[in-house]
Each structure stands twice: as structure tokens, then as C-alpha cells.
ZAVEXBA-138363 format. One record per residue (C-alpha): x, y, z; residue in one letter. Coordinates in nm, 2 decimals. Example, Ala and Ser with C-alpha at 12.3 -4.5 7.8 and 13.67 -1.06 7.14 Angstrom:
<recs>
+--------+--------+--------+--------+
|     c1 |     c2 |     c3 | residu |
+--------+--------+--------+--------+
|   1.23 |  -0.45 |   0.78 |      A |
|   1.37 |  -0.11 |   0.71 |      S |
+--------+--------+--------+--------+
</recs>
This chain:
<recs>
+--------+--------+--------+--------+
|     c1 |     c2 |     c3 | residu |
+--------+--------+--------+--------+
|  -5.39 |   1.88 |  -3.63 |      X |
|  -5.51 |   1.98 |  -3.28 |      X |
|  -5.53 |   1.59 |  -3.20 |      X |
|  -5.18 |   1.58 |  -3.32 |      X |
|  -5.08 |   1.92 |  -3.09 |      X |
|  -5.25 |   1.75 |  -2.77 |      X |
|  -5.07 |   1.46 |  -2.81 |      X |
|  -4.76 |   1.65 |  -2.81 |      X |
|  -4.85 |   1.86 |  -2.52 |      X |
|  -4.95 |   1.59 |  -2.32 |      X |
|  -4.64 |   1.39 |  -2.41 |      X |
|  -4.43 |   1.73 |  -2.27 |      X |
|  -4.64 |   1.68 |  -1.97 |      X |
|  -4.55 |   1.38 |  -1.90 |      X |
|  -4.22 |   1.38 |  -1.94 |      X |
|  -4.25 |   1.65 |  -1.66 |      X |
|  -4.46 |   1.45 |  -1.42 |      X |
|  -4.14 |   1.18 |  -1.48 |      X |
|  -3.83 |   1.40 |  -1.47 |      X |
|  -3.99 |   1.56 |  -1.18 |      X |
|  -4.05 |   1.24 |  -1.00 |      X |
|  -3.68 |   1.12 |  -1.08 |      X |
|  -3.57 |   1.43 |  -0.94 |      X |
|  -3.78 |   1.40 |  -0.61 |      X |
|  -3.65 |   0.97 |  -0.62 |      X |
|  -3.31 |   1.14 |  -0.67 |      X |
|  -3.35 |   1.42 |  -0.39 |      X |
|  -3.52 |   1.14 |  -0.15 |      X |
|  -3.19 |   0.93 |  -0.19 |      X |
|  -3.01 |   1.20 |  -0.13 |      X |
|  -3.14 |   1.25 |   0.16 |      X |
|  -3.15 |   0.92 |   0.34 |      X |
|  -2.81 |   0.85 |   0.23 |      X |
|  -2.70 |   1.21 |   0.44 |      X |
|  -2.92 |   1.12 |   0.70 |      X |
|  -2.72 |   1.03 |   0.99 |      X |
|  -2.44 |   1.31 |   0.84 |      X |
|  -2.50 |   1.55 |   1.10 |      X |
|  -2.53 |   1.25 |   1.43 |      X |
|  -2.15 |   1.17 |   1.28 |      X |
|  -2.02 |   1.52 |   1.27 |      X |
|  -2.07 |   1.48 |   1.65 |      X |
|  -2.05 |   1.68 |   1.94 |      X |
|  -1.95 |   2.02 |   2.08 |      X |
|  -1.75 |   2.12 |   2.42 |      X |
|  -2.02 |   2.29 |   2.66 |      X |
|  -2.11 |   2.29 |   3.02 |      X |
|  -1.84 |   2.09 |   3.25 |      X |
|  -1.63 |   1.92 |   2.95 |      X |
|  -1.56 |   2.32 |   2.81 |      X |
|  -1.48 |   2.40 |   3.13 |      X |
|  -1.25 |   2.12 |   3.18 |      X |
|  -1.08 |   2.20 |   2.84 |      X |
|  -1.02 |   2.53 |   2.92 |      X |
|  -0.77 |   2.41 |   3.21 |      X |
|  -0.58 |   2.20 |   3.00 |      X |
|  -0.20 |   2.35 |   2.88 |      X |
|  -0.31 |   2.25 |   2.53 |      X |
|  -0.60 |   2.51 |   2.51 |      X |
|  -0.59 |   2.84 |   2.47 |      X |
|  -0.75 |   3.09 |   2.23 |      X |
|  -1.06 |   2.83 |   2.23 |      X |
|  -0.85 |   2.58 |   2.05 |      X |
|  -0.61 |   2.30 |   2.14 |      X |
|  -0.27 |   2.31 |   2.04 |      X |
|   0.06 |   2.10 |   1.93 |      X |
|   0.39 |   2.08 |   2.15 |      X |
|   0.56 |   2.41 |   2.12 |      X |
|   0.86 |   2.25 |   1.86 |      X |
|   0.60 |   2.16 |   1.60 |      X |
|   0.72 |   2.24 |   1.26 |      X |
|   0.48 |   2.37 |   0.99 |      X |
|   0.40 |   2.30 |   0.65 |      X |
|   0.60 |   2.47 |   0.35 |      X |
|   0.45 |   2.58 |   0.00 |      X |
|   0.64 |   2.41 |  -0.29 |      X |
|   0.65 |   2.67 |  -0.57 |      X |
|   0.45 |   2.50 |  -0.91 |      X |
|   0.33 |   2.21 |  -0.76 |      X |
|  -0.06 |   2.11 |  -0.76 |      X |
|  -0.21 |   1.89 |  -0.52 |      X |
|  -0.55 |   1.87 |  -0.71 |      X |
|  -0.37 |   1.79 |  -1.03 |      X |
|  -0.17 |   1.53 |  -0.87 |      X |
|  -0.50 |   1.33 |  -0.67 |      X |
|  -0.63 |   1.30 |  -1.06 |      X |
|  -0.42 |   1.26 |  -1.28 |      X |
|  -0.06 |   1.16 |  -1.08 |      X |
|   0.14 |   0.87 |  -1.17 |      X |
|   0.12 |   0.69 |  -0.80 |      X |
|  -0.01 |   0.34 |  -0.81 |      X |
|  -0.22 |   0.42 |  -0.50 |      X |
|  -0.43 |   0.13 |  -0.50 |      X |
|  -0.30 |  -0.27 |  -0.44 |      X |
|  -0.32 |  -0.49 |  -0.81 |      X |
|  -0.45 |  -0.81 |  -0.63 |      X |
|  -0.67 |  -0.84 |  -0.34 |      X |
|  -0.52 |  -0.79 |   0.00 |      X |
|  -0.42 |  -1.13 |   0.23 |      X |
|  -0.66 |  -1.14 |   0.50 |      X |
|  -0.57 |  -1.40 |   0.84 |      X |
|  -0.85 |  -1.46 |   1.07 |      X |
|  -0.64 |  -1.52 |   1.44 |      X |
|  -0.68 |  -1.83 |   1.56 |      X |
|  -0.77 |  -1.81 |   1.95 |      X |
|  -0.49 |  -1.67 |   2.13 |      X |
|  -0.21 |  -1.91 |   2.28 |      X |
|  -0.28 |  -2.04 |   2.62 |      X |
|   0.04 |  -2.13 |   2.65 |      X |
|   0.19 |  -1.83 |   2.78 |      X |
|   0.29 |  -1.67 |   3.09 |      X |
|  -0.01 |  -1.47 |   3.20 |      X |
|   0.22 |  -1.18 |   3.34 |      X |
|   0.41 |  -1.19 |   3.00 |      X |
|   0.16 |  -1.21 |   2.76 |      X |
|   0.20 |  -0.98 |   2.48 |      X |
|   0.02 |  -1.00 |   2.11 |      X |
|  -0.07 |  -0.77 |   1.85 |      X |
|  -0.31 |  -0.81 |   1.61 |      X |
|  -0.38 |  -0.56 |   1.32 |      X |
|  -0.69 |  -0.56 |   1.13 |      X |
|  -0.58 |  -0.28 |   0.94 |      X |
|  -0.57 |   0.07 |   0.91 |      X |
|  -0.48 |   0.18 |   1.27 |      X |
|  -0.72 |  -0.04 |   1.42 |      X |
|  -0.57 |  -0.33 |   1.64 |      X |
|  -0.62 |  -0.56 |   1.92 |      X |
|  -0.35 |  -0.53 |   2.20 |      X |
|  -0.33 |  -0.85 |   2.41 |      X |
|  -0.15 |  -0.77 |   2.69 |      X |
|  -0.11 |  -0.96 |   3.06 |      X |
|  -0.47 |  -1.11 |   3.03 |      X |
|  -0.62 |  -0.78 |   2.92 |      X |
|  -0.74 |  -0.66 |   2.58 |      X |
|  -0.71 |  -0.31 |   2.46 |      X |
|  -0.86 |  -0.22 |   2.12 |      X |
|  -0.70 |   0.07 |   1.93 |      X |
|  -0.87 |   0.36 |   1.71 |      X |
|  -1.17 |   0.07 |   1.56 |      X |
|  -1.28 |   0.17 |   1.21 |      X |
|  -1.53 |  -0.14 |   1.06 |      X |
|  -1.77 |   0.09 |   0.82 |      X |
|  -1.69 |   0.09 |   0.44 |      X |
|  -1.58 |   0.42 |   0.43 |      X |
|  -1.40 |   0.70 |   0.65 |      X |
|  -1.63 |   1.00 |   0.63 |      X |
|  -1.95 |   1.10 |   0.79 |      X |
|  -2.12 |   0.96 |   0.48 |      X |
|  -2.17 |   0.61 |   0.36 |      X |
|  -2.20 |   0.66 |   0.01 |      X |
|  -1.86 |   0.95 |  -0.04 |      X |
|  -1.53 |   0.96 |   0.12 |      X |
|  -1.26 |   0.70 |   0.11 |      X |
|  -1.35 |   0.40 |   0.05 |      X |
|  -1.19 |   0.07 |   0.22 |      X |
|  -0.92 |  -0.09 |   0.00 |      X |
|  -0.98 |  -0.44 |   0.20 |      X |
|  -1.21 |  -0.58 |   0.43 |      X |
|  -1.17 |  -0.63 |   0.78 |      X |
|  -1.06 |  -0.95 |   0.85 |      X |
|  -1.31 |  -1.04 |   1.16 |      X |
|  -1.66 |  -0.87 |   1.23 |      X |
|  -1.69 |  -0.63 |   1.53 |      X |
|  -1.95 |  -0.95 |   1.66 |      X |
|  -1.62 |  -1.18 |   1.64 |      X |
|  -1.41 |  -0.97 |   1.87 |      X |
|  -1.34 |  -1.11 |   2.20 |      X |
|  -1.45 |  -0.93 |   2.55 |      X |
|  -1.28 |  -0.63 |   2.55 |      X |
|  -1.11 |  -0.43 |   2.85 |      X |
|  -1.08 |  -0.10 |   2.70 |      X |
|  -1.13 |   0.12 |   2.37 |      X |
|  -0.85 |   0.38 |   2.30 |      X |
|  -0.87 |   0.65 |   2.05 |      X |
|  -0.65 |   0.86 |   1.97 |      X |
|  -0.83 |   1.13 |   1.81 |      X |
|  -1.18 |   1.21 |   1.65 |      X |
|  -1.09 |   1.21 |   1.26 |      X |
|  -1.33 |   0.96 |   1.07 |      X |
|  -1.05 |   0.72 |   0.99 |      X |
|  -0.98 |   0.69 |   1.38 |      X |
|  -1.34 |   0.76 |   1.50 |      X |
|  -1.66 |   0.59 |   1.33 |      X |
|  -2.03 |   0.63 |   1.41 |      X |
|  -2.13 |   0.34 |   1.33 |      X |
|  -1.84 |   0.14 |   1.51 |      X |
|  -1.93 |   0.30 |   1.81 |      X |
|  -2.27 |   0.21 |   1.82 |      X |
|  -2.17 |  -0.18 |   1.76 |      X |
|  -1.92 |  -0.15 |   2.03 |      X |
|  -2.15 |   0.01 |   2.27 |      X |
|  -2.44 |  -0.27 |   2.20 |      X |
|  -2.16 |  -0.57 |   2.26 |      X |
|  -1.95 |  -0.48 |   2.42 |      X |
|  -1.88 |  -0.34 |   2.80 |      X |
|  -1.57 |  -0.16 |   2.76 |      X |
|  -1.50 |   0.20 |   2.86 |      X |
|  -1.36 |   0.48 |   2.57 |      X |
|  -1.10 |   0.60 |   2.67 |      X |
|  -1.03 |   0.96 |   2.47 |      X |
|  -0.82 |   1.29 |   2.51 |      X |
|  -1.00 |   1.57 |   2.64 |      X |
|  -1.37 |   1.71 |   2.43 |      X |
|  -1.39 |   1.39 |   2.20 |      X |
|  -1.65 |   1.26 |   2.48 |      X |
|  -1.83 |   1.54 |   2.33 |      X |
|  -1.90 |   1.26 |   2.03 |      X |
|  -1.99 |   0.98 |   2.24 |      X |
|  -2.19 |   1.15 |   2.45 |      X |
|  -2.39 |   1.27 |   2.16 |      X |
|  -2.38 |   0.92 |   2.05 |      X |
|  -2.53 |   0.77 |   2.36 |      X |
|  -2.26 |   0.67 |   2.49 |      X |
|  -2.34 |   0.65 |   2.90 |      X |
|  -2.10 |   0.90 |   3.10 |      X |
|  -1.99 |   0.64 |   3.30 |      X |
|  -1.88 |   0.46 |   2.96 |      X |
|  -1.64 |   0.75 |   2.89 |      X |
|  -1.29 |   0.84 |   3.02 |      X |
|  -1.12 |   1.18 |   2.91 |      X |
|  -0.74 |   1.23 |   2.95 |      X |
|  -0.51 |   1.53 |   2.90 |      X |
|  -0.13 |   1.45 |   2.82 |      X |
|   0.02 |   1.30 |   3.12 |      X |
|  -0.31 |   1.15 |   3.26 |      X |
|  -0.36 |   0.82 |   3.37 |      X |
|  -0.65 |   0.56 |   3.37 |      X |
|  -0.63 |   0.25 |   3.54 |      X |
|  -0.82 |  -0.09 |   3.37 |      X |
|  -0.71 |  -0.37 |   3.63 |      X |
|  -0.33 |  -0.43 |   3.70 |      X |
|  -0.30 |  -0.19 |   3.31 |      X |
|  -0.24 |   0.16 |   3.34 |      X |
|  -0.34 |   0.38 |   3.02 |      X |
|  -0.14 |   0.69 |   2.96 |      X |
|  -0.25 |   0.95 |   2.71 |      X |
|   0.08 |   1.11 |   2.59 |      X |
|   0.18 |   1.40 |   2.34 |      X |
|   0.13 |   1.38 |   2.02 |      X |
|   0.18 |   1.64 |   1.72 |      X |
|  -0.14 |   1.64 |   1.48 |      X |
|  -0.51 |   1.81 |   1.48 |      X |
|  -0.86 |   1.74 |   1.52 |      X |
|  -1.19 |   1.79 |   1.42 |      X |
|  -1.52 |   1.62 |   1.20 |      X |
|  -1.66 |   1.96 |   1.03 |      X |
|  -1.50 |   2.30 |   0.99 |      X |
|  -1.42 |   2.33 |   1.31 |      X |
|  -1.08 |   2.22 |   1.38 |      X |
|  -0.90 |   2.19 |   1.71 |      X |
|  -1.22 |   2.15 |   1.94 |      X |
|  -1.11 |   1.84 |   2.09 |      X |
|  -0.73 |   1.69 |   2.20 |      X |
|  -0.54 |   1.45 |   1.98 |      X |
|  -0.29 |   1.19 |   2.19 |      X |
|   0.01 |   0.91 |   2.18 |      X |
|  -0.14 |   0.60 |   2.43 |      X |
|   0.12 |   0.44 |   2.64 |      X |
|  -0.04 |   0.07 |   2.79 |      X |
|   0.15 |  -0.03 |   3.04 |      X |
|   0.14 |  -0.35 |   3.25 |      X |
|   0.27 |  -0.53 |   3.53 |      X |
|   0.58 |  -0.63 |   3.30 |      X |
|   0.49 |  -0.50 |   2.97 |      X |
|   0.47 |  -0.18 |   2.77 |      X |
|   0.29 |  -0.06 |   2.44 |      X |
|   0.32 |   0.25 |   2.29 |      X |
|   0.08 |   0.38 |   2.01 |      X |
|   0.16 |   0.72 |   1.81 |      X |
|  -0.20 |   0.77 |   1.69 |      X |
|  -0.15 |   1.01 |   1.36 |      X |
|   0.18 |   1.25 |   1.46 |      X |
|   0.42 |   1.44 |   1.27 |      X |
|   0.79 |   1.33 |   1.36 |      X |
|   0.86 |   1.55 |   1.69 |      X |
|   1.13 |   1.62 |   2.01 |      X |
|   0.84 |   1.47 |   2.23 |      X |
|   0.90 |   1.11 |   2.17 |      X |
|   1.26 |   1.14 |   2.34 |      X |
|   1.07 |   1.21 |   2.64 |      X |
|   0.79 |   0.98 |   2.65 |      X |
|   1.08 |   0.71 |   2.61 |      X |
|   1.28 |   0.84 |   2.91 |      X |
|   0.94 |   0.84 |   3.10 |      X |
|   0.74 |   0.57 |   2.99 |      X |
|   0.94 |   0.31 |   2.78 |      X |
|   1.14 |   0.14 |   2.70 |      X |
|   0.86 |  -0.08 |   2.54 |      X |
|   0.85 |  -0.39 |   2.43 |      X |
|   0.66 |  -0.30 |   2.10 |      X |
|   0.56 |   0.01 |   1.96 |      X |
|   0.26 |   0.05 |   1.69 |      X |
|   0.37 |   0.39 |   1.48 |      X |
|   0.21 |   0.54 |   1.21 |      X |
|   0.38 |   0.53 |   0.85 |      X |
|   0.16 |   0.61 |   0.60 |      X |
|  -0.04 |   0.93 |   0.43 |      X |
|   0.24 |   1.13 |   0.44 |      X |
|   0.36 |   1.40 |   0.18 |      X |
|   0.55 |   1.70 |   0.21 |      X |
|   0.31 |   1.97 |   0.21 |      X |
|   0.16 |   1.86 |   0.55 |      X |
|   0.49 |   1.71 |   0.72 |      X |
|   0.40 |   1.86 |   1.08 |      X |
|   0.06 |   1.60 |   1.13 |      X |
|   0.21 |   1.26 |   0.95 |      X |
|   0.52 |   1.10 |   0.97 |      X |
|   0.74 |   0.91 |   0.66 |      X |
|   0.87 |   0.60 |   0.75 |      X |
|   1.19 |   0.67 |   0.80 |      X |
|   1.08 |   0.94 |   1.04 |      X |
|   0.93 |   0.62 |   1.19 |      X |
|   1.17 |   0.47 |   1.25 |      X |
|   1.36 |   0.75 |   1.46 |      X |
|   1.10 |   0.79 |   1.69 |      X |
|   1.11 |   0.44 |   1.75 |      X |
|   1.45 |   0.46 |   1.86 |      X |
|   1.37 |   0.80 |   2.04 |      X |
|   1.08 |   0.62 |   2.27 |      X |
|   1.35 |   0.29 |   2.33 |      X |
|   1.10 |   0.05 |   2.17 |      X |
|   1.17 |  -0.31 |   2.07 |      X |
|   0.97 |  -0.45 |   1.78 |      X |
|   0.80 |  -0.23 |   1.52 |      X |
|   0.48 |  -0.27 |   1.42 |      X |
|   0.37 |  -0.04 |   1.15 |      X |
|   0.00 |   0.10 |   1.14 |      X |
|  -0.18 |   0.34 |   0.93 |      X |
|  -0.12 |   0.26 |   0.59 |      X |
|  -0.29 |  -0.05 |   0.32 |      X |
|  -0.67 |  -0.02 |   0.39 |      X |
|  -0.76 |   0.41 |   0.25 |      X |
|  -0.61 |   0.57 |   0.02 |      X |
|  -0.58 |   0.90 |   0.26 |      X |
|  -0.26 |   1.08 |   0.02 |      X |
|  -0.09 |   1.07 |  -0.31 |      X |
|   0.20 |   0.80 |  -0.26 |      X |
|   0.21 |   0.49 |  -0.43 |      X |
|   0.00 |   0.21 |  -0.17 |      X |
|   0.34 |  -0.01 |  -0.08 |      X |
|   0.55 |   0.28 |  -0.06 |      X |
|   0.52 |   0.32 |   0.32 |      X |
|   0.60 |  -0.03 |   0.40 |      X |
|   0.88 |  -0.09 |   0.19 |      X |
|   1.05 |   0.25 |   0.28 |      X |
|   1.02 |   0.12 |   0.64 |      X |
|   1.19 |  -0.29 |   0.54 |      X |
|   1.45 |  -0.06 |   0.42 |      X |
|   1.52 |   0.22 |   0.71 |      X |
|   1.48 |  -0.07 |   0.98 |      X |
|   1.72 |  -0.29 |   0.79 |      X |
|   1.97 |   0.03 |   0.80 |      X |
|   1.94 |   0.11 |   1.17 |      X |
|   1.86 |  -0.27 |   1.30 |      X |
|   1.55 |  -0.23 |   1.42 |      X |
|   1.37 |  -0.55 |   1.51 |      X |
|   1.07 |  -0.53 |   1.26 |      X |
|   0.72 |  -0.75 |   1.22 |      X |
|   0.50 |  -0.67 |   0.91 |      X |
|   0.16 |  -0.86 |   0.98 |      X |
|  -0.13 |  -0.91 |   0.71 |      X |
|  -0.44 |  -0.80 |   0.83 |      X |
|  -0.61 |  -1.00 |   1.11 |      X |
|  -0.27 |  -1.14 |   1.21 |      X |
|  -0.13 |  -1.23 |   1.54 |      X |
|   0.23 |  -1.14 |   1.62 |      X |
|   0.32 |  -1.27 |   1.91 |      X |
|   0.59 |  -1.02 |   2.01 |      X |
|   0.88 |  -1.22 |   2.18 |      X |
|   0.84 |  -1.42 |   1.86 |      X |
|   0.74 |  -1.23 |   1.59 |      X |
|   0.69 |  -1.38 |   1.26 |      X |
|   0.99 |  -1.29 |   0.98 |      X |
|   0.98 |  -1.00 |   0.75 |      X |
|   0.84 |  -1.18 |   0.41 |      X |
|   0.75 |  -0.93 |   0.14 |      X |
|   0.38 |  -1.01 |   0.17 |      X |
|   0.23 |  -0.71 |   0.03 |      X |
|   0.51 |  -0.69 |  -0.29 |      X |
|   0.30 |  -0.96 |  -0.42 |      X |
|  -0.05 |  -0.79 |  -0.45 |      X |
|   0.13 |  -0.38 |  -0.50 |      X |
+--------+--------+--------+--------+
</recs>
């Protein structure tokens, strides 16, 4: 009997020493997959960069701020987001895998003063060849858009080059410092291959800095400031959104880019709710030869910070663009509409108002005085 009971007991104990050593394996994973969680949350305005902040017409009250028209958010009686990111009926995902082009090198065939091609890799992350120059938009590579690589949404397709492939870059916009437009580990592969400068609205140096990014590296705008990279001139321009990487929100600025050359113009919304601004940057800035605008994440309970496509579309017209490209849509699931919804909302609005439209698969060149026709690419893997 007491042979019997000291088997038992040291059975229990065992099992102890085990479950307690899978809960320290699990803890121990736990932590090393969190481990750079707090480097990607980022930085914090102090010293000079506050100071600078503080001057800018978008801060006040310790925050930055939308254009004075921005509309809010309204409740809708009965309805339940949670309920809906569960158990809705959206098709949010694609059925088949999505086509990926790797660009051939660009065309040397070209004018060098009229140069213009766009290539998306997906997301809002693209290439802007422009008069010999090339500008790289909002970069997300990592698996995931969060400060974790193991939670957050996870990348629907993969990009269609490695950050290695990329040619010599001129410049690095973002537009502001949310994970799915600003990304740790990006960063750091830019900075090791690449000489570029970021070029940011106001506080998001704040990241980069802590980062290790190297001051002379990083270039903070305000709305209506220039930077000049060769015979390009970068505008950051309004934009009708928020920021922020923690609970903190509206430490840093959120922008539009305008790229403007010798002979040819870009404009780039960045993530921004349909607003009277656009009119303006148009009569100031454009017309432009191709505009990159957001379409995608939208929903009606947060229609001040995204626009729908049709919205788009009228801020396309509002900013006296020429071809559409759309951004910001296919590669995270980021709301609750079904994942072609975007695109083939916009086939239809352009069609309705003639607007000159190109739809590329990621990691494909449109070369905008000849883009490639509208073909109903992504109805085949929806």
C-alpha cells in the first residue's frame, strides 16, 4: 500500500515538474515572440521635435488635428461590430491565391523628363518612377501589420519582390505611423540597403529615430511643406485621418504627398476620409497625371478616416487627376466588406463618371501614358 501511495505521489509530482516546465516553455515563447513589441510601438515627441509640433496649425491641446470640415462618425442603432468581424456573411478573404507579376526592368525607352510608372506591390506600398527618380510609398514587407509577429492581420498575399530586389531608391514617403503604413522591421531593411531619406509629417521621426534611424536620414513636413530630392519636389499635403501605435492617439501628423517633377505630377491620399481639401490641393498642386487613392477598409461607423470607392473617385476629380490607381485594399483584411468589394465598386463609379482607370496585380508596372486595360483580374480568384 504505501509503495502503491508513493508511486502516486510521485507521479502527481511529476506531472508538476512538467506542466510547470510547459508553462515556463509557454511563458519563454511568449516572451521572445513580444520582444521587440515595445522597439515597434516607437517613439515619443520631446526636446526640439515637441517643440516643433507645438508650432504647427494642426496641434493644439497636445494633439494633432483633422481639417476643420471633417465629418464624424455616427452610431447605427442595433448594429454589432464584434458580431459582424465573427460571424458576418462577407467573403473577406480571396478563394484562389492572388496573381503576383515581378516588373521586368523598367523601359529605357522613354523620355527621361517624361518618365512616369507605377508599380504596386500591394497594400499601399508602391514604387513611383518618375523623371529618373524613384520614390517608394508607405513600405510594408513583414507578415503581419501589428507590433507583433505572431497576432494582428495577417498578409492575404506575398509581396511580389524582396525589399533586397528593389532598385536604388531616391526617397521613402510615409504617410502616417499606423502598422499597415509603418513597419519595424521594414525600416530596418531599408536603412541597411538602402541610402534614401524618410520623408514623414511632423513627430513620426519620433519612430525612426528610436529606430536608429540617423537624423540626417529623416525629413519632417507639416502640410504645405516642401522637400526637394533633385529636380522632384515632395509636398506633404492635408489629409483627414489619425495616428498613433499604442493608446496614444494623435501624437504625430498624418499627410496626402504630392511628387512633383520637372513635367510630371503624383498625388498619393495616404489613408483619408472623403474631404473639401482635395478641391484645393488640385487647384494648387495638380492637375496630375496619376493619382494613387485609397479605396479600401471602409465601413460606415468610421466614415471620417477611410474613404468608399465611390468617394474615390470624387476626389479624383476634385484634385484634376488623370489615371486612377487604386491602393489600399487586397493584401489585410483591415474591415468587414467582402475582399473585391472595393475594386469592383470603383470599375463601376469610374465607368459612370469616365475616369481613365488602371487596376494593376501586385508587382505590376503601369506605365501611365499607356496603362494596361481594365481586365477583371481579381473576379477570378474573389
Amino acid at each position: 500500500m504505501r509503495d502503491a501511495a508513493e508511486r502516486r505521489e510521485l507521479e502527481r509530482s511529476s506531472g508538476r515538474r512538467l506542466g510547470g516546465m510547459a508553462g515556463l516553455a509557454a511563458l519563454t515563447g511568449l516572451a521572445w515572440a513580444a520582444r521587440d513589441v515595445p522597439l515597434a510601438l516607437g517613439g515619443r515627441l520631446t526636446g526640439p521635435r515637441a517643440e516643433r509640433a507645438a508650432r504647427s496649425p494642426q496641434f493644439r491641446d497636445g494633439t494633432f488635428h483633422n481639417p476643420p470640415d471633417a465629418r464624424s462618425a455616427t452610431a447605427e442603432p442595433g448594429r454589432n461590430l464584434l458580431w459582424e468581424l465573427f460571424f458576418g456573411k462577407q467573403k473577406r478573404r480571396p478563394s484562389a491565391p492572388v496573381p503576383l507579376l515581378r516588373p521586368p526592368a523598367a523601359p529605357t525607352d522613354a523620355e527621361p523628363g517624361r518618365e512616369l510608372n507605377v508599380i504596386w506591390y500591394g497594400h499601399a506600398s508602391a514604387l513611383v518612377e518618375i523623371e529618373g527618380r524613384r520614390v517608394l510609398l508607405d513600405p510594408v514587407w513583414s507578415e503581419r501589420c501589428s507590433p507583433s509577429a505572431v497576432v494582428g492581420p495577417r498578409r492575404l498575399h506575398e509581396p511580389p519582390v524582396r525589399l533586397d530586389e528593389l532598385p536604388a531608391l531616391d526617397a521613402i514617403l510615409i504617410s502616417h505611423d499606423h502598422y499597415d503604413h509603418l513597419d519595424l522591421p521594414t525600416v530596418r531593411a531599408l536603412l541597411a540597403r538602402q541610402d534614401a531619406p524618410f520623408v514623414v509629417p511632423l513627430g513620426v521621426g519620433a519612430h525612426l529615430d528610436r529606430w536608429g534611424v540617423p537624423a540626417e536620414r529623416i525629413i519632417e513636413l507639416d502640410w504645405s511643406e516642401s522637400h526637394r530630392v533633385g529636380d522632384l519636389t515632395l509636398t506633404a499635403t492635408a489629409a483627414q485621418h489619425f495616428s498613433g501605435r499604442g493608446l496614444r492617439r494623435d501624437g504625430t501628423l498624418w499627410s496626402s504627398w504630392v511628387i512633383a517633377g520637372e513635367q510630371r505630377r503624383v498625388f498619393y491620399t495616404g489613408d483619408s476620409g472623403y474631404f473639401a481639401g482635395y478641391a484645393a490641393i488640385g487647384a494648387e498642386h495638380g492637375p496630375f497625371d496619376v493619382t494613387l487613392m485609397q479605396i479600401g477598409a471602409y465601413d460606415r461607423a468610421w466614415p471620417s478616416i477611410h474613404m468608399y470607392p465611390e468617394e474615390a473617385v470624387a476626389a479624383h476629380l476634385d484634385l484634376r487627376g488623370g489615371l486612377f490607381i487604386p491602393v489600399h485594399w487586397a493584401t489585410f483584411n483591415l474591415a468587414l466588406h467582402d475582399w473585391a468589394e472595393p475594386v469592383d465598386r470603383l470599375w463601376a463609379e469610374a465607368k459612370a463618371r469616365d475616369v481613365r482607370l488602371a487596376v494593376p496585380r501586385p508587382g505590376e508596372r503601369v506605365l501611365v501614358d499607356d496603362p494596361p486595360p481594365v481586365d477583371g483580374w481579381w473576379q477570378a480568384v474573389a
